[in-house]
N, C-alpha and C positions, 0 to 999 in steps of 0.2 A: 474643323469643328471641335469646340471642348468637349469632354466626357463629362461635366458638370451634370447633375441635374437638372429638373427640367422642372420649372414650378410655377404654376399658374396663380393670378392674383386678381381679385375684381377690385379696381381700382376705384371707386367709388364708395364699396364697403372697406377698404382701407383706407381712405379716407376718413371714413365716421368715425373707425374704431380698428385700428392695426391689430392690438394686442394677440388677438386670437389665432389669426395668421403667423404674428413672429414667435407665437410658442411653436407652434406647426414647424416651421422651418427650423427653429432650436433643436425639436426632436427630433426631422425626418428627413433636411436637407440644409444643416446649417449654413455649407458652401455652394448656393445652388444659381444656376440661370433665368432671369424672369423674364419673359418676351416681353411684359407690359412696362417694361421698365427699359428691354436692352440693355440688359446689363447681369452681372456678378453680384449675389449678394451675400456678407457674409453677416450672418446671425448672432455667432458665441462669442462670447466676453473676450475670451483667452485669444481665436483666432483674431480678431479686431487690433488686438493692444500687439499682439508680434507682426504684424501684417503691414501699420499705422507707422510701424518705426523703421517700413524697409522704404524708403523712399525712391531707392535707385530700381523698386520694380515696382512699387505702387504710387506713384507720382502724383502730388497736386499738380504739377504744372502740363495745364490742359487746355491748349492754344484754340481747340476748339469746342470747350466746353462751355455751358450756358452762362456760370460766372464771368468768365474773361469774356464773352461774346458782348454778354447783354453791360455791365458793368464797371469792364478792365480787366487787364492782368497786375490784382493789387498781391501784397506779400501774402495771401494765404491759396493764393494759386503759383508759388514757387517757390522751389526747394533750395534746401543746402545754405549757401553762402549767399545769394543771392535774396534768401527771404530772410536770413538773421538781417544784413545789411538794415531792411527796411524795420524790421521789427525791434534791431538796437534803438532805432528815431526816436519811436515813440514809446517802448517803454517808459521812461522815467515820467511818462504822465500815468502811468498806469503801477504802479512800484505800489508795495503794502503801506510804506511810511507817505507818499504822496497822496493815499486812496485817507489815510485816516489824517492827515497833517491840512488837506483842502479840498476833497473832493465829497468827505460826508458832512461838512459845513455847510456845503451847496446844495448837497440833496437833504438837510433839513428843512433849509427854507422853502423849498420845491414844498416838500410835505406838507409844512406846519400851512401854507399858504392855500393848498388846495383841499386839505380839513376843517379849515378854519369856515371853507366856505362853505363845505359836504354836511358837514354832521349836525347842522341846524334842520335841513330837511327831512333827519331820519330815513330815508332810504336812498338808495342810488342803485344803478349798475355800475359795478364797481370795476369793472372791465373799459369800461367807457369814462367813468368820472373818476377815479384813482388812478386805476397801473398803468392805463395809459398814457394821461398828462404826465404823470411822474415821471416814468421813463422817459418821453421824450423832449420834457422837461430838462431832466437830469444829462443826457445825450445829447444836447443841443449845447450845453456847455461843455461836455467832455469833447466832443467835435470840432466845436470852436465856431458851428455855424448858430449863433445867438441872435441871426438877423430874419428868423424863419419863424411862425408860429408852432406849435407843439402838433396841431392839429396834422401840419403840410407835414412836418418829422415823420409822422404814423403812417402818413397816407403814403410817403415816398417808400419807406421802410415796407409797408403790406405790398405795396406793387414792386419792390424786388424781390422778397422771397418768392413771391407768386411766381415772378417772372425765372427764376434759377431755381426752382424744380416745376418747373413747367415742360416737362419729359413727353406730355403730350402733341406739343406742339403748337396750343392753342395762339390763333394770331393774334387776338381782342389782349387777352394777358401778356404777348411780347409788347405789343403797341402799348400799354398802359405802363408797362415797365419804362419803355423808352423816353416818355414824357416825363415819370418821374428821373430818370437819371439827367434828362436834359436841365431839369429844374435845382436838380443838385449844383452841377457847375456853375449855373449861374447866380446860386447861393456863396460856392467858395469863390467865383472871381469878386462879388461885390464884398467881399472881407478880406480879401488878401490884401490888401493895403495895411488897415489898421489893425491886423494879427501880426502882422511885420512892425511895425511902428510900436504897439503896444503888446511885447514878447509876454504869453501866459503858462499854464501847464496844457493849455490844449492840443489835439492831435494834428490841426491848420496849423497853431503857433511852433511848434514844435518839427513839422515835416517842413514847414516855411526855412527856419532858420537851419536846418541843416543843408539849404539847399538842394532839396527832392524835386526831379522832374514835376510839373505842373502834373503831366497825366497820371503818374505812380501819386502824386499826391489827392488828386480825384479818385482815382481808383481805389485807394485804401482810406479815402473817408465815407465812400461809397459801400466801405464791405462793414465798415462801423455801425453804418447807419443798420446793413439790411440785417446783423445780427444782434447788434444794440440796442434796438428796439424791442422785438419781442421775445428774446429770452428773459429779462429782468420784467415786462408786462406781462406775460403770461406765468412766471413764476410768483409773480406778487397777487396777481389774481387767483391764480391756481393752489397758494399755501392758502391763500385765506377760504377757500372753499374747499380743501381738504380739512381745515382745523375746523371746519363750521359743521363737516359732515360726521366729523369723531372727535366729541366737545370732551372728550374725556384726554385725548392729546390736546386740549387747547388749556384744559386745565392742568395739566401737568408743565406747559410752557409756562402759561400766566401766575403758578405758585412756584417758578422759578426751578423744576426739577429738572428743565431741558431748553437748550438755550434756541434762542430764535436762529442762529448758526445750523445748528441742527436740522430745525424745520425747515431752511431753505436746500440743504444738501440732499434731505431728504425726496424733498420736493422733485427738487432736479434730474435724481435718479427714476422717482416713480412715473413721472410722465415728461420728461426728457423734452425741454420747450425745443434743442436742436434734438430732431431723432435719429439725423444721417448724415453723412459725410463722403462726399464722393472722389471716386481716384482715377488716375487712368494707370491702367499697365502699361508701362514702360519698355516690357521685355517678355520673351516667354519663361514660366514660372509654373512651376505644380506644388499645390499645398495641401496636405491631406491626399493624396491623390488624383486632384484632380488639378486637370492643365488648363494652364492661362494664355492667350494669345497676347502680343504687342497690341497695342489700341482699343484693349477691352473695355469694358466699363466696369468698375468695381464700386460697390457702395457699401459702405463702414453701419452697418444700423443701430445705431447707437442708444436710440430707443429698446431694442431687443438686449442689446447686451447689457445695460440697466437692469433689467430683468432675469437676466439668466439666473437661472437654477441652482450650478454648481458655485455659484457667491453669494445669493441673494435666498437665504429657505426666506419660502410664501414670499415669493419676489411681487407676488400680485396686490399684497397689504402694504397701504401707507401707516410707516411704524416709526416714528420721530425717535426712539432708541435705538434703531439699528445703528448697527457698524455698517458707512458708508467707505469705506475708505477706497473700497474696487470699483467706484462707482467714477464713469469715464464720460460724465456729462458737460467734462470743458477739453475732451481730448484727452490720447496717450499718447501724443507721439511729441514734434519738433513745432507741431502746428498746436499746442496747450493754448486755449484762449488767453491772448494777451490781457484779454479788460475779463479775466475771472475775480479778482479781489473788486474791484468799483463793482461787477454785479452783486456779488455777496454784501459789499456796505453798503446798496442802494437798497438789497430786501431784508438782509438780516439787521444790518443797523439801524435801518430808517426806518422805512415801507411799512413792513411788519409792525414791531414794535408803537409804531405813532396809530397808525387803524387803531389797534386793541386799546391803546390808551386814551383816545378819544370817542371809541362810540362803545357805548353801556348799552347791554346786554346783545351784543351783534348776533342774527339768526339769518338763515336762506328763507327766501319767499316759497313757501309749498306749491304755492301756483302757478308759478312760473318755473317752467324745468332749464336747465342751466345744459348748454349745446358746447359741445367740443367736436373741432376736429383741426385733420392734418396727421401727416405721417413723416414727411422732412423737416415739418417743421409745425412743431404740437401744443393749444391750448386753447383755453375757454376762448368763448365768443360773445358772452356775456354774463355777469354773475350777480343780479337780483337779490340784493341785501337790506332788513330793516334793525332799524337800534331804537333805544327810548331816547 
């Protein structure tokens, strides 16, 4: 048995709203045990970012964990030499000079195309009619799967995050899961031909031509979709209703004092669209004093460490000035999200920026209250906006 603590959690109130709980754990039990979880969770910044870079005792590669079960074993369920391998493939679609040379050309017209249609109406949920299309708009060309509507993108994408922190066990959410990944393949075998034939920067054309197992190449368009989708939609909805809720940082953005860069880094620290990251122990290990078993469950909560105290004073205020630079919302270790620069030029260059300049005088509906939740994985559910 660990000496670990011992820390109870009502999973449905973290669900609505984590924060409260991971200050709790910050101060009382940063390295502690949660039964409703089965597992290790580590809270503090500092412990996360030394912990994330020992792979040979905190291990992605988790033969039986909900990712590789429900999804595959794609490159960010293994370590070492075996997950550069995959991850050398497809960088070069994802490179800072590839992300501004052809990939924010594409997510322009994404934009310009679905404002073109929004901002006549004056209002929208902008959760639903912007960050959504967009991103899966914009992911459907980075994927390479261009033969799927934006809508099927979203809905495959919510049915696997659901289904890979699904720690409950819920069968109705694995079953939904399964239907979406089955619809997956049969989205890449009906393009693997002409992603071969006609070579692009995308992550099919790309795993194609280096000759990537069919299944590693499922599998890691698989893990695109279920993180590619809503950290970039909940981040593009989530800036736009923190800038709506304190117009006085939207005025400091819009007279040019603080760049739209900013507001998205910001963003991504204070309400972290990934909040967590899970590991298996690999070996026995004690950190802080407490001991680890071989086949433990350990969870990175990256939403908390966002917020930690000792990097973040008033880590609870969204503050587009701060100094984000400790801010570990795309990863500290070997596993740094690959598609970090495309998510920053989908909301800092595009997203952001094309909203504000298309709709005069944007406000939140008072009457309708704007719902957030999630704790693995965190953001709005809908964001009721009107303009002139």
């Amino acid at each position: 048995m660990s000496n670990a603590p011992r820390f109870e959690i009502n999973l449905n109130e973290f669900w609505q709203d984590p924060y409260p709980v991971l200050a709790r754990l910050r101060a009382e039990a940063p390295i502690a045990f949660v039964p409703q979880l089965n597992g290790m969770v580590f809270a503090r910044r500092d412990d996360i970012v030394a912990s994330e870079k020992l792979i040979d005792v905190f291990s992605s590669h988790q033969p039986g964990g909900l990712m590789n079960r429900l999804i595959g074993q794609n490159m960010m369920r293994k370590d070492g030499a075996a997950h550069m391998a995959e991850r050398k493939v497809v960088l070069p679609g994802f490179s800072p000079r590839t992300v501004k040379d052809h990939w924010i050309a594409r997510f322009q017209v994404h934009a310009d195309r679905l404002l073109a249609d929004l901002i006549p109406s004056g209002q929208a949920d902008l959760v639903r009619d912007y960050a959504m299309p967009l991103s899966a708009e914009c992911l459907k060309d980075i994927t390479g799967l261009t033969n799927i509507t934006w809508q099927e993108m979203d809905a495959w994408s919510q049915a696997m995050i659901d289904g890979i922190a699904n720690y409950t066990g819920d069968q109705a959410v694995e079953t939904k899961c399964h239907v979406a990944t089955a619809a997956i393949d049969a989205a890449i075998d009906d393009r693997r031909a002409s992603a071969t034939r006609k070579p692009d920067q995308s992550m099919l054309s790309l795993m194609l031509a280096a000759g990537m197992d069919v299944r590693n190449v499922r599998a890691n368009i698989k893990l695109a979709i279920s993180g590619g989708q809503n950290e970039p939609r909940d981040a593009i909805a989530g800036a736009v209703w923190a800038l709506l809720t304190y117009p006085d940082q939207l005025a400091n953005v819009l007279g040019g004092e603080v760049s739209w860069l900013q507001v998205f880094e910001e963003y991504i620290r204070w309400m972290s669209p990934i909040g967590m990251i899970p590991r298996r122990v690999a070996k026995r290990w004690s950190v802080k004093g407490i001991d680890l078993e071989p086949e433990d469950r350990a969870f990175f909560l990256i939403g908390s460490a966002n917020r930690d105290e000792a990097h973040f004073p008033d880590a609870v205020r969204f503050d587009i000035t701060r100094d984000t630079a400790k801010s570990i919302a795309f990863g500290a270790g070997p596993h740094f999200c690959v598609g970090a620069w495309a998510s920053r030029a989908m909301v800092a260059d595009v997203a952001l920026p094309a909203f504000f300049a298309h709709a005069r005088r944007p406000r939140l509906n008072p009457l309708v209250p704007v719902r957030i939740g999630g704790w693995a994985f965190r953001g709005l559910l809908n964001l009721p906006v009107a303009w002139d």
